[in-house]
C-alpha positions in Angstrom: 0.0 0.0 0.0 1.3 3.4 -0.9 1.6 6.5 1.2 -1.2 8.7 -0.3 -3.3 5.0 0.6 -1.9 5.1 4.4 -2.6 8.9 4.5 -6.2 8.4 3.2 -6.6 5.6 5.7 -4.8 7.7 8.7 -7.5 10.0 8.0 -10.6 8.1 7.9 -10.0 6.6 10.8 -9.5 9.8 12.5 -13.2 10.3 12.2 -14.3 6.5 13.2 -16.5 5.6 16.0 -16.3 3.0 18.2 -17.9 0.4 15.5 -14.9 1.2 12.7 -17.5 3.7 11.0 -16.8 6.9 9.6 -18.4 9.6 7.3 -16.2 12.1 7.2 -17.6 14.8 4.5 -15.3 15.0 1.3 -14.3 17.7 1.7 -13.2 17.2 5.7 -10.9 14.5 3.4 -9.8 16.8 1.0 -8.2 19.8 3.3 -6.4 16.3 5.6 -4.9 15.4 3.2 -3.8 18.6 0.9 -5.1 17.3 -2.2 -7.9 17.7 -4.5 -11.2 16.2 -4.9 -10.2 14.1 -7.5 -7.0 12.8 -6.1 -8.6 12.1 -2.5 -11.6 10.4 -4.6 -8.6 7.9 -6.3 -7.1 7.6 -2.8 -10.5 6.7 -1.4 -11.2 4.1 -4.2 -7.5 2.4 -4.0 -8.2 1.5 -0.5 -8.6 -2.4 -0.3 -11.6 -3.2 1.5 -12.2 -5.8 4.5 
């Protein structure tokens, strides 16, 4: 997994409850990480899945 994957994933669970869940709002994603929509939207989608 790359950084901008462990980033993205440093982030969301920044913003998880107790049960693992998180909605963070996109844009809550975006300014984390210092990217643009697009790029946290590639991030988000690259991220393997349990």
């Amino acid at each position: 997994m790359g950084p901008e994957r462990w980033q993205t994933l440093y982030v969301l669970t920044a913003y998880a409850n107790a049960e693992g869940q998180c909605w963070p709002k996109q844009e809550t994603v975006v300014q984390a990480l210092g990217v643009t929509r697009k790029a946290a939207k590639v991030y988000y989608v690259k991220l393997p899945l349990a």
